[in-house]
N, C-alpha and C positions, 0 to 999 in steps of 0.2 A: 479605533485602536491604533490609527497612524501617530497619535500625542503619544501612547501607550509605548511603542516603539522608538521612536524619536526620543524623549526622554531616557529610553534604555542605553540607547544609544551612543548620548551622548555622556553620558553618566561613564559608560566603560570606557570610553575614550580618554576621561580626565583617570582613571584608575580607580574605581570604583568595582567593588564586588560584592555590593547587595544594596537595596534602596530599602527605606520604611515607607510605607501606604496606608492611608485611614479611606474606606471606600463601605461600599453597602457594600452585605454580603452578595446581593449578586451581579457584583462587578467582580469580587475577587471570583466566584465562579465559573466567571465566563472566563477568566486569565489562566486557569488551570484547565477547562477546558481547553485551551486556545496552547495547551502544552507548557505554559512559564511556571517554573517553579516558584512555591511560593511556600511559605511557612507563618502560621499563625502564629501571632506574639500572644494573645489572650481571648478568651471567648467575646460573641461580639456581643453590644449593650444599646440599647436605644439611645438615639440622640435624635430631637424632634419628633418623636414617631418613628423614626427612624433604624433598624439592624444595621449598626456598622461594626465594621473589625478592622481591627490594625494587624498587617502580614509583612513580612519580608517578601521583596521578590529578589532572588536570588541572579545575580548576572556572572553563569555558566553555560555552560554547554546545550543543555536544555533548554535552557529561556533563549538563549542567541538562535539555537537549531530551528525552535518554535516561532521564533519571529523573524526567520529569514534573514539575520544579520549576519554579515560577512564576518570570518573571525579574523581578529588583531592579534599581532604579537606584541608584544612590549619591553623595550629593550630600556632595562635601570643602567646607567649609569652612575657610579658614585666618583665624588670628584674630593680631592680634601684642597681647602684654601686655610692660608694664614697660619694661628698656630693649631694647625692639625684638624681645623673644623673641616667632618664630612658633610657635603652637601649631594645629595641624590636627586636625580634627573631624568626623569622619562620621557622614552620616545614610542608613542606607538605606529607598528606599521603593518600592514595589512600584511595576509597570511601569502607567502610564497605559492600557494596553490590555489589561490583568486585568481581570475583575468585580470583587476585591475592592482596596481603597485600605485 
């Protein structure tokens, strides 16, 4: 579940706030188990032999709380160049009530 993590991870970092997953069902089971939010896109179908489904994992509160990830804040910047083009710009930075900065 460290890949499982890692991936979440770095995912929120770039600003993301949900992934897609195509996994057997009892991966996605053990993920909800394991507390990460997850939401089914369609019931699951054989492939190879195989029960898979495709879910959202949602990257909130829950899936961060459940996998022990430090929460970020993320600070947009919007900036305008030229003739009037907005361009926006994030910065994420870890939560003021983390030991680390």
């Amino acid at each position: 579940m460290k890949l499982v993590k890692e991936v979440i991870d770095v995912a929120r970092s770039k600003g993301a706030f949900r992934l897609i997953a195509f996994t057997a069902v009892g991966n996605e089971r053990l993920l909800k188990r394991m507390g990460v939010n997850t939401r089914r896109i369609s019931a699951p179908r054989l492939i190879d032999n195989k029960s898979v489904v495709p879910f959202w994992i949602e990257i909130d509160d829950e899936t961060t709380s459940a996998l022990s990830l430090t929460r970020r804040l993320t600070v947009i910047q919007l900036h305008r160049y030229g003739q009037g083009e907005l361009v926006a710009k994030s910065q994420v930075l870890h939560d003021p009530g983390d030991d680390v900065w």
